[in-house]
C-alpha positions in Angstrom: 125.5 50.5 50.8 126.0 47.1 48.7 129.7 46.8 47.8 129.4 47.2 43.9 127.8 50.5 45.2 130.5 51.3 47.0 133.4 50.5 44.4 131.2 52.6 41.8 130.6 55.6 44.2 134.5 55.9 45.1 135.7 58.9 43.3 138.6 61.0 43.9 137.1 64.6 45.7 138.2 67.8 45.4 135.9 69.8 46.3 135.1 69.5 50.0 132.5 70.9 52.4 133.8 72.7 55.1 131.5 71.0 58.0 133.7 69.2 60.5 134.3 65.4 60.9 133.5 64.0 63.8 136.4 62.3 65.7 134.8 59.2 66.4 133.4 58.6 62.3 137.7 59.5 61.9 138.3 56.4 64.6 135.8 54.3 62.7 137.4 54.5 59.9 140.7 54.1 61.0 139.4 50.8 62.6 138.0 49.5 59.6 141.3 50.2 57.2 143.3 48.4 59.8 141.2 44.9 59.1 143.0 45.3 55.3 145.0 42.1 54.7 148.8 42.3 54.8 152.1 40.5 54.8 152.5 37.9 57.2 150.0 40.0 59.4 152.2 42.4 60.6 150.3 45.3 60.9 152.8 47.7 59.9 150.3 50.7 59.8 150.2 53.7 61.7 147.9 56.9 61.4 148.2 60.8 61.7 145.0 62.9 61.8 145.1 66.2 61.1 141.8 68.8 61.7 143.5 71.6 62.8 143.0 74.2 59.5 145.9 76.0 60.0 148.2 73.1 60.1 146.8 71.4 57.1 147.7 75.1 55.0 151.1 75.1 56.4 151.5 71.3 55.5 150.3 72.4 51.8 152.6 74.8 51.4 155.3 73.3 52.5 154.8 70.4 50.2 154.1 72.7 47.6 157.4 74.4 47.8 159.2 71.2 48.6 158.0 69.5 45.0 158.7 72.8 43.3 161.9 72.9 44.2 162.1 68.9 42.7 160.9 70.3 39.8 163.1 73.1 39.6 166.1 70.8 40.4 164.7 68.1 37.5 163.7 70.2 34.6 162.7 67.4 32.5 160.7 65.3 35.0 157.3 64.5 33.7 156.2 66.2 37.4 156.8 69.6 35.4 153.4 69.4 34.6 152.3 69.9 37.9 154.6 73.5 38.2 151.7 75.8 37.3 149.1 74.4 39.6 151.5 74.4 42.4 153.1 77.8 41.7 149.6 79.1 42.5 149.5 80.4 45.8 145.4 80.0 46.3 146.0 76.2 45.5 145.6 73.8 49.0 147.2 70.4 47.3 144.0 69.0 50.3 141.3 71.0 48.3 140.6 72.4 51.8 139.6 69.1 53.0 138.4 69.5 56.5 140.8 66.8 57.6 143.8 64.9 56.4 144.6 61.4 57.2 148.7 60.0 56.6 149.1 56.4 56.9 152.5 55.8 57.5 155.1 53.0 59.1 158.4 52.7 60.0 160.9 53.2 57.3 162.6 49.4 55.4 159.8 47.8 56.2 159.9 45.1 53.3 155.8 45.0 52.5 155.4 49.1 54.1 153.9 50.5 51.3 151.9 47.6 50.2 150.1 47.0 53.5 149.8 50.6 54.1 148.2 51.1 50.6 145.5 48.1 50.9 145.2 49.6 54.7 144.3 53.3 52.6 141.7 51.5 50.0 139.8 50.4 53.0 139.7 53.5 54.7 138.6 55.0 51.4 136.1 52.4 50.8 134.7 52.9 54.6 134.6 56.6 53.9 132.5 56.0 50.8 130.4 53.6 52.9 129.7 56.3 55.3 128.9 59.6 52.9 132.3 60.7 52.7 134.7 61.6 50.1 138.8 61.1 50.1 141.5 62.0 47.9 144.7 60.0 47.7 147.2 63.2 47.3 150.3 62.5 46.7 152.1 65.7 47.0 151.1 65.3 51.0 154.3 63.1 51.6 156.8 66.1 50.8 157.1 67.3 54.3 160.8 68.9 55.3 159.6 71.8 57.6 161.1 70.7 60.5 159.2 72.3 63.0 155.7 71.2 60.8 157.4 67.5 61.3 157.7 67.9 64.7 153.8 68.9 65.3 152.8 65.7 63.4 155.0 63.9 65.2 157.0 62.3 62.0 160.5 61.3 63.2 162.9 60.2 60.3 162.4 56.9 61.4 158.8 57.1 60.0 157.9 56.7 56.2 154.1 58.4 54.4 152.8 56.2 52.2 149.1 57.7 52.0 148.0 61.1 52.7 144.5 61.1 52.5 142.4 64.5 52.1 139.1 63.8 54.1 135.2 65.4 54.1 132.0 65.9 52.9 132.0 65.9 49.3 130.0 69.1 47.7 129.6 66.7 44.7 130.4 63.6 43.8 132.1 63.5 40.0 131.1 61.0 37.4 132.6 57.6 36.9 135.3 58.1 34.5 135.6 56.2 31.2 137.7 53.1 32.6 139.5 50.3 29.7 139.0 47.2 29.3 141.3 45.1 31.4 144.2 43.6 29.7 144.2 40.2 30.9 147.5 38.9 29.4 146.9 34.7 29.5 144.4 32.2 30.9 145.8 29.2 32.0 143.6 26.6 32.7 
């Protein structure tokens, strides 16, 4: 795929096939996000891959309880309007992605988050590249369940920056209406 293609044919999915990923397209992946620049090339990147179905539901609803109760203790947070959806019991925050990928690093890194994020576009970009669709989500990072924690392998020392639903897409949504960028100055 030509790389315009590929920036116009990334789209957030949520609405997954259920056929399975292959390990070794996962590893690829992985192997191609960690080539994403990043400060002073330190690397800091580190990956979780979850597969296992039943892990991935308790990892959504633990999330999903965790946020609530954010919301619950912050009335007045603009993340209210995520209550209903979350409150629904049916909902998998993962749209029952066949696979979740966390990028994550150790915690106080100074450029953590930015590496980790450029390290996430290229996975995503890789997926696209190879037929498959992703879904930055967010409300992955929430995880308190200590014995869910403990599966994945996420010591406190360790900070998410990028969970990363993972799968076949059943369809691939439109290009949303985008603005014009707002280029503030040209100096020349």
């Amino acid at each position: 795929m030509e790389l315009k293609e590929v920036f116009k044919n990334r789209r957030s999915i949520r609405n997954f096939k259920s056929e399975p990923i292959d390990m070794e397209l996962i590893q690829r992946l992985i192997q191609d996000s960690i080539l994403a620049p990043n400060a002073g090339n330190e690397q800091p990147w580190k990956f979780i891959v979850v597969s296992n179905r039943d892990l991935i539901n308790r990892i959504s609803d633990d999330c999903k309880h965790n946020f609530l109760q954010f919301i619950k203790a912050n009335p007045t947070s603009p993340a209210k309007k995520y209550e209903k959806m979350l409150s629904n019991e049916s909902f998998n925050i993962f749209y029952h992605a066949p696979v979740v990928v966390y990028i994550l690093g150790n915690a106080g890194k100074r450029n953590l988050v930015a590496d980790c994020s450029l390290a996430a576009s290229y996975l995503m970009m890789s997926a696209t590249d190879k037929d498959l669709g992703t879904c930055w989500v967010n409300f992955g990072m929430y995880i308190k369940d200590s014995t869910i924690r403990e599966e994945m392998g996420l010591n406190d020392d360790l900070q998410i920056v990028a969970p990363i639903a993972l799968g076949y897409p059943e369809k691939i949504p439109g290009i949303p209406v985008r603005k014009e960028p707002q280029i503030l100055k040209i100096i020349e």
